[in-house]
C-alpha positions in Angstrom: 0.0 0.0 0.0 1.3 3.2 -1.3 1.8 6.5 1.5 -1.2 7.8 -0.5 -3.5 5.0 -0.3 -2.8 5.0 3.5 -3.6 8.1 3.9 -6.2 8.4 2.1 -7.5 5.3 4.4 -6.4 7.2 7.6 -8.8 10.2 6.1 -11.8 8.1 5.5 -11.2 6.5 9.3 -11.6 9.8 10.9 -15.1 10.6 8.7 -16.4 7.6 10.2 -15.7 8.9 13.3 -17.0 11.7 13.1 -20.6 11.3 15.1 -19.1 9.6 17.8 -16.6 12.3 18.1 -19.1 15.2 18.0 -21.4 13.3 20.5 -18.7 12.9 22.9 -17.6 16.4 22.8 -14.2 15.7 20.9 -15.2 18.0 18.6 -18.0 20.4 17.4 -20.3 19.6 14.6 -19.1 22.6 12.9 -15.8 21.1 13.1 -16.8 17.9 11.7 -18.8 19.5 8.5 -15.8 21.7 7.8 -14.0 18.0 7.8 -17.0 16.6 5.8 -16.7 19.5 2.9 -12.8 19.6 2.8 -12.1 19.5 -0.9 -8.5 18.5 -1.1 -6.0 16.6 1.5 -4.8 20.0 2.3 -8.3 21.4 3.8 -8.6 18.3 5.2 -5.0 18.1 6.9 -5.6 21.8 8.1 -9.4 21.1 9.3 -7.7 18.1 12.0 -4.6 20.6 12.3 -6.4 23.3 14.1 -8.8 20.7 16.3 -5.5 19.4 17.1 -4.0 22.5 18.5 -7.5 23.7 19.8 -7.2 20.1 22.2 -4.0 20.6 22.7 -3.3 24.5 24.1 -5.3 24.0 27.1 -2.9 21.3 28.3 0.5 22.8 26.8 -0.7 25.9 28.3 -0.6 24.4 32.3 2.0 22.4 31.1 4.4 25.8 31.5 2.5 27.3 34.1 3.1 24.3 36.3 6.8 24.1 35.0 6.5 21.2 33.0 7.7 22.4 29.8 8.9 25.8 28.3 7.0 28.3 26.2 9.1 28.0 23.6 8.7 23.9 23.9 4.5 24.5 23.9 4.9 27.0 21.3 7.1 24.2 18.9 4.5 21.6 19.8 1.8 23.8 18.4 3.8 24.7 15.1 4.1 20.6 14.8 0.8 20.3 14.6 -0.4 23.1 12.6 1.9 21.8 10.2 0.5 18.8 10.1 2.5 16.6 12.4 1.5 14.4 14.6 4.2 11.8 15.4 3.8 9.4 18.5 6.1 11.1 20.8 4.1 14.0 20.6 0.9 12.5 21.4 2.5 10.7 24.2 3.6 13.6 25.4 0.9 15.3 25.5 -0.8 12.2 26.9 1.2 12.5 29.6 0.6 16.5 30.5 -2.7 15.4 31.8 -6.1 16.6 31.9 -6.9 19.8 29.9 -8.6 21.1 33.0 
């Protein structure tokens, strides 16, 4: 299977999702119809980019208020994944920040 065809598989995954993710408040239904419409990999890829960072400032945020990390290392993680990165030691890192709250 071709990087394409698996991402284009990873993509269809996450539309699936996509009900189960608004009803559990992992996202907003405006969220998921901006996913729905995305014309092109790239609106798509920058649709998940910015639920990504929206999930993931809250955390990075007390993160360096309780010492935990720098601004600069919050402010790196956020680029990552506005650019469309989202490699496992980030999400394990973030994991392991805790609760948003």
């Amino acid at each position: 299977m071709t990087e394409s065809q698996k991402e284009a598989k990873r993509r269809a995954r996450l539309v699936e999702r996509l009900d189960k993710m608004v009803t559990s408040g992992r996202m907003t239904e405006a969220e998921a119809a901006r996913i729905r419409a995305a014309g092109d990999t790239a609106e798509f890829d920058a649709a998940v980019g910015e639920i990504r960072v929206r999930h993931a400032t809250p955390r990075l945020a007390a993160a360096v208020e309780q010492g935990k990390m720098t601004q600069v290392d919050a402010d790196t993680a956020v680029e990552q994944l506005r650019a469309g990165e989202h490699p496992r030691s980030l999400r394990a890192h973030l994991r392991g920040l805790g609760s948003r709250h």
